[in-house]
N, C-alpha and C positions, 0 to 999 in steps of 0.2 A: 246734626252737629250742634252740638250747644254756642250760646251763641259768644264766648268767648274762646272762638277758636276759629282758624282759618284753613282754608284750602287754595293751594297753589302748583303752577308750573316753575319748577324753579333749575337753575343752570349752575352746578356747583362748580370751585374752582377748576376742577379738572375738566371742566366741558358737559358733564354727565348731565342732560336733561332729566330730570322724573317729574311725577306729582308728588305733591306733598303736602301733609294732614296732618297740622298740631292747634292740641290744646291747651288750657291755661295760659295763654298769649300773654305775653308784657312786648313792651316793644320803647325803643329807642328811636334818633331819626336816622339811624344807622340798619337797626337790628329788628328783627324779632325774635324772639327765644320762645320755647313753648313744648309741650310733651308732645313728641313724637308720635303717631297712630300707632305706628307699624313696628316702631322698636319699642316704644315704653320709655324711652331716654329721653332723658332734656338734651333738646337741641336748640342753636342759634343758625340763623340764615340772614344774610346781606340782604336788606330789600333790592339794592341795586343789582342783584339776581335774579328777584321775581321778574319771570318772563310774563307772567299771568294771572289773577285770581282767578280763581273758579268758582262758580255756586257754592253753597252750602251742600246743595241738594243734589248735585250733578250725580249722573248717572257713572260706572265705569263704560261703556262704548263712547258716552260726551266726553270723558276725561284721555282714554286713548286716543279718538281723535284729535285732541287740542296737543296733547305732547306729540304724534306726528307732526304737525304743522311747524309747533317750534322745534322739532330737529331737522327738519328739513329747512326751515327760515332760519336758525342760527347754527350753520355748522359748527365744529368744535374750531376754535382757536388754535393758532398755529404754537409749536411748544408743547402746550397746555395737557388737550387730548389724546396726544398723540400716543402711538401704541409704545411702550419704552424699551423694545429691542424694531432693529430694524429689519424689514421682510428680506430672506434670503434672495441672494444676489445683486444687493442695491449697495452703494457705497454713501458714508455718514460724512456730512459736508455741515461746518457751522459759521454764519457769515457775523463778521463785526466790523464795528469801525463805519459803519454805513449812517446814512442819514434815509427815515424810514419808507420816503417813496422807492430806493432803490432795492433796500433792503427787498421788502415789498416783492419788484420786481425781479431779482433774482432767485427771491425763496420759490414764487410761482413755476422760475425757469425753471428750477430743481425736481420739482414736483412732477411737471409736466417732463421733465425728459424721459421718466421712469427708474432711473437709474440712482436717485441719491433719495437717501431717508435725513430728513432735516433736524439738528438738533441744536437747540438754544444756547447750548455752553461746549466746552472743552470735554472728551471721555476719554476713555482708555482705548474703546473702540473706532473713534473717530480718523479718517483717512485724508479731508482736505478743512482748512481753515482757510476761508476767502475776507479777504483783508480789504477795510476800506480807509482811505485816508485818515481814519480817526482811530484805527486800532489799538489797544492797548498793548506797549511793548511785553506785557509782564505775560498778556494770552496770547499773543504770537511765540514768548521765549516757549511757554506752559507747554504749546504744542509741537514746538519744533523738536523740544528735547522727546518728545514721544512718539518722533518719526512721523509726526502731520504735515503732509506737505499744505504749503503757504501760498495762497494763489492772489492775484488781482482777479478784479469784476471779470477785466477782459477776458483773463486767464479762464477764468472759468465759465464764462458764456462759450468758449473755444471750446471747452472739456465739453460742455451739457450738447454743443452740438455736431463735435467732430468725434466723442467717447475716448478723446488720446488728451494726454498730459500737455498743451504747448510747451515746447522745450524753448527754454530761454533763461 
C-alpha cells in the first residue's frame, strides 16, 4: 500500500461494519476522504467511525478476524441497523417523550418479549406509540389519526408481559 493511504475497520452510519482501503488520503480533524480500493470512487469516512487501523500489510485472514471481533464488540445501534421491515408476526411499537435511561429500558423490554420490532419515528405500518411525559402533542395527533394506539410506560410493560392491550 503506498504510503499515502490507509487501511481500516470502519462502522458506517447504518451500523455496517467492513474494512476499508483508500488512497490518495487528505484528511480533516473530522474526515478522511481518499480513493476507494474496491470502488475506484472518492470516498469520505468520519474518523469518529474508525473502529480500527490496520497494517499496511495485513493479511485478508488478520483482516477477517479483526472485523469479527468489532461486530461482535459493536453490535449495530438501535434505529440505525435495523432490518427496515419488520419480521413477520411481530407488532411495530415507537416510544417518545422518554428521557433515555427509560427509553433504554423499554426498547430492551420490547426486544426481549419477541413480539414487537422497534422503530424510531411514526410509519404507516406502526401499531402502538408509547408516550412519555415529554411527548410531542403533534406525534401523538400523527399517530392517532392513523389508528396507532397510544400507550403509557406502564401500559405497555402490561402489553410486553401479559401480550393484551390493558383496557383503560
Amino acid at each position: 500500500m503506498p504510503s499515502n493511504s490507509r487501511a481500516f475497520c470502519y462502522r458506517d452510519a447504518h451500523g455496517k461494519i467492513s474494512a476499508r482501503s483508500v488512497s490518495d488520503v487528505s484528511e480533516s480533524e473530522v474526515y478522511i476522504q481518499g480513493r476507494c480500493e474496491d470502488s475506484g470512487q472518492l470516498r469520505t469516512f468520519r474518523k469518529d467511525r474508525i473502529l480500527e487501523h490496520l497494517p499496511a500489510d495485513a493479511a485478508d485472514g488478520f483482516i477477517t478476524e479483526r472485523l469479527e471481533v468489532h461486530r461482535e464488540a459493536h453490535p449495530s445501534p438501535d434505529g440505525r441497523a435495523s432490518p427496515k421491515k419488520a419480521p413477520p408476526g411481530t407488532m411495530e411499537v415507537c416510544f417518545t417523550g422518554f428521557k433515555a435511561a427509560e427509553k433504554s429500558e423499554l426498547i430492551t423490554l420490547a426486544k426481549e418479549s419477541g413480539f414487537f420490532f422497534v422503530r424510531p419515528s411514526i410509519t404507516k405500518k406502526l401499531h402502538f406509540l408509547c408516550c412519555g411525559d415529554n411527548a410531542g402533542p403533534a406525534k401523538v395527533r400523527k399517530a392517532r389519526a392513523q389508528g396507532v394506539i397510544a400507550l403509557s410506560a406502564d401500559e405497555f410493560r402490561t402489553l410486553a408481559e401479559t401480550g393484551e392491550v390493558p383496557d383503560g
